[in-house]
C-alpha positions in Angstrom: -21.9 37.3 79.9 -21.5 36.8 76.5 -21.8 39.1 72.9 -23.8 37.3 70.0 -22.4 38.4 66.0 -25.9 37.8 64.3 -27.9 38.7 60.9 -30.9 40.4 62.3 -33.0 40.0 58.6 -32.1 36.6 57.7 -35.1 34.1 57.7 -35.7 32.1 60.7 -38.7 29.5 61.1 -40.3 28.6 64.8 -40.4 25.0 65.3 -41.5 22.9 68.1 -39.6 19.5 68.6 -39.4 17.1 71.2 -37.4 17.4 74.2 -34.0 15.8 73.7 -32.7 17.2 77.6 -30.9 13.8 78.6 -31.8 12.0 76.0 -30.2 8.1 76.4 -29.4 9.6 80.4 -31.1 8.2 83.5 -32.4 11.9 83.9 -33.6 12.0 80.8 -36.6 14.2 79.9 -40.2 11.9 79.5 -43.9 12.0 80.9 -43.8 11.8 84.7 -40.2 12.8 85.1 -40.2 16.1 83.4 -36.7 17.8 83.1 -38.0 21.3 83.9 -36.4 23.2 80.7 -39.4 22.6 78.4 -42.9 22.6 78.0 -44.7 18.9 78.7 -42.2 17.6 76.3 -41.7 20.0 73.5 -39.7 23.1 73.1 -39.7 26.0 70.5 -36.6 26.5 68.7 -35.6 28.6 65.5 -33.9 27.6 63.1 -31.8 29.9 60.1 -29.8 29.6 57.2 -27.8 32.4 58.7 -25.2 31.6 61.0 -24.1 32.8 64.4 -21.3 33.1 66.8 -21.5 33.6 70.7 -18.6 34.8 72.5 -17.4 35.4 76.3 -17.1 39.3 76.4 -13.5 39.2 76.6 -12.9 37.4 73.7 -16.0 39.7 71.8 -13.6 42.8 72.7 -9.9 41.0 71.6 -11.7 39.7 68.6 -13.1 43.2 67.6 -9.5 44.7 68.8 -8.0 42.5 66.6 -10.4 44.0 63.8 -9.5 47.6 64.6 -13.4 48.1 65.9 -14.0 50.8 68.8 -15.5 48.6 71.8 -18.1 50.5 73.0 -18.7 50.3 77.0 -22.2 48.0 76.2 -20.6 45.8 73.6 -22.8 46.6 71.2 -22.7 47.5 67.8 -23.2 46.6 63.8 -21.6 46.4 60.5 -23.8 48.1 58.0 -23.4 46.3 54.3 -21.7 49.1 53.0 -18.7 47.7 55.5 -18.4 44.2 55.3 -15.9 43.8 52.7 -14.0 45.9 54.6 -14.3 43.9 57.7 -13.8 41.2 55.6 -10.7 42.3 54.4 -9.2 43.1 57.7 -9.9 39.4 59.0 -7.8 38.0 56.1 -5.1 40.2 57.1 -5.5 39.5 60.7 -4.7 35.6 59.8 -2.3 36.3 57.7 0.0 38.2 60.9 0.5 36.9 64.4 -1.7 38.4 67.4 0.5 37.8 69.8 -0.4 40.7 71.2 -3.8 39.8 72.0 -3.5 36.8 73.4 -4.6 36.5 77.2 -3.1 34.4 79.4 -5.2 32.2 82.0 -5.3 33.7 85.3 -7.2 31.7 88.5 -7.3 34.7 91.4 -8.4 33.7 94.9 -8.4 36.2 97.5 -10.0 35.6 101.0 -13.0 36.5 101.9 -14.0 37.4 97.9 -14.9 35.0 95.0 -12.7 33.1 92.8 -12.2 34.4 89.5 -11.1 32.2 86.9 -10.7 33.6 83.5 -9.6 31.3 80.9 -6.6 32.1 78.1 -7.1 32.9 74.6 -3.9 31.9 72.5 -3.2 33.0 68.3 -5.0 29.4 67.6 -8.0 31.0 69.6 -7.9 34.0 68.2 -7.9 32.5 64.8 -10.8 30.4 65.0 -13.0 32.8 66.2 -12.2 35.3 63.6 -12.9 32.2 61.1 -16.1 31.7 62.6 -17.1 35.6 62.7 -15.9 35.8 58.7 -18.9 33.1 58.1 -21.7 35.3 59.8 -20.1 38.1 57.6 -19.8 35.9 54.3 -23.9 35.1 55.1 -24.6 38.6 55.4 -22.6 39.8 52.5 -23.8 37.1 50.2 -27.6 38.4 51.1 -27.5 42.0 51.6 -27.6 42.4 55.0 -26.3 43.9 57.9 -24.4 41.9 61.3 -25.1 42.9 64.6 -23.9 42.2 67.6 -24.4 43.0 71.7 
């Protein structure tokens, strides 16, 4: 499962392209050896100024940890305007001060007769990047007016 970080208002525009599933590949997507993901060739994409991060639900709930956020037990929530430079200003702090505490170490669990969890690490670097990349959804939404949500 995963948690998207998204601007809900900001303009998006439906487009329809070609298939590019395999493209250059032996399997690649074309009339008579259709790759099963799209429609005769084309699919519907949209496209926004507005950028967007996806993350693994752990790293949705050490990133929002990090930030001081409750985690709700849906991992869902927003950041109304009125809160982003706040949020803001708690990212800048977070990068400025190590999160050792956060960081998760890899684990790889096999027990008989059940499946094999593998859960991979998240290290300061980690941590870091993904704040970086949440502080650009928030500098979007900031810049225009408008609200993040994620879930």
């Amino acid at each position: 499962m995963s948690v998207t970080f998204w601007v809900p208002n900001a303009p998006r525009e439906r487009k329809i392209v070609p298939c590019d599933f395999g493209r250059g590949e032996s399997h690649e997507c074309r009339p008579g050896n259709r790759c099963g993901y799209c429609r005769d060739g084309v699919e519907e994409v949209w496209e926004s100024p507005a950028p967007e991060v996806n993350l693994a639900n752990g790293n949705a709930r050490i990133v929002l940890d990090v930030l001081g956020c409750p985690v709700e037990d849906g991992l869902y929530g927003s950041f109304p305007v009125e809160t982003l430079p706040e949020v803001r200003r708690r990212i800048v702090r977070a990068l400025n001060v190590s999160q050792g505490r956060h960081e998760r170490p890899e684990s790889d669990t096999r027990k008989p007769g059940q499946a094999r969890v593998f859960v991979q690490g998240l290290d300061q670097e980690g941590i870091r990047e993904r704040l970086l990349r949440l502080d650009a959804v928030l500098a979007y939404a900031q810049a225009n007016a408008q609200a993040v949500v994620w879930g």
